[in-house]
N, C-alpha and C positions, 0 to 999 in steps of 0.2 A: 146856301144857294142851290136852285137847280131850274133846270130849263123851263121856257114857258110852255112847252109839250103836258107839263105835269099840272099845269093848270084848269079847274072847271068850267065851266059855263057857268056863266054870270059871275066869276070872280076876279078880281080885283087887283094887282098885285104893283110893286114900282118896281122899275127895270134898275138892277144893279149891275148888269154886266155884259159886253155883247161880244160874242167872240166870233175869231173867222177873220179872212184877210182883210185888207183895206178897202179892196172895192165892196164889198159884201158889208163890212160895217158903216162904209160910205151912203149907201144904197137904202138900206134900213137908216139910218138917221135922216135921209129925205124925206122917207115915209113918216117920221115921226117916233121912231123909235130909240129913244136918246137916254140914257141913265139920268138917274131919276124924274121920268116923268111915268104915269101910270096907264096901265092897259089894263083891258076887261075884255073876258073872253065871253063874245058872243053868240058864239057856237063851234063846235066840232063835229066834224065829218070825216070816216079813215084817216085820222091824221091832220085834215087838213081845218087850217083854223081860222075862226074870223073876228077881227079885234078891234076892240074900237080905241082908240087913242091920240088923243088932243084932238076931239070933234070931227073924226074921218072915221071909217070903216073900212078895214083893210083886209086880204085874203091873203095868209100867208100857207105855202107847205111846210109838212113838218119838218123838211130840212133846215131851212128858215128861222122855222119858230123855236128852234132846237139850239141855237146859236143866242138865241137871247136868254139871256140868265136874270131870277126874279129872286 
């Protein structure tokens, strides 16, 4: 496993793991970020990333994006 920071543009990956408190993994699974469903990184900018997952496009920071494990 490792975080979804390590991931490229335009790749592909399923979410195995989302760590961090409750409200923080609460918050990401509203967005759609839920173990095993899949994200694709649409772009990176200093860190900060833009993902598309289950037909939204979402802007995460790398703090964020660092908490979801692939």
């Amino acid at each position: 496993m490792m975080p979804l920071t390590m991931a490229r543009a335009g790749e592909t990956a399923v979410i195995r793991r989302i760590t961090g408190k409750d409200e923080v993994r609460q918050h990401l699974a509203e967005l759609g970020f839920v173990v095993g469903a899949e994200a694709t990184v649409v772009s990176e900018i200093a860190g900060n990333m833009i993902l598309q997952v289950k037909d939204s496009r979402v802007a995460l920071d790398r703090g964020m994006a660092g908490r979801i494990m692939i």
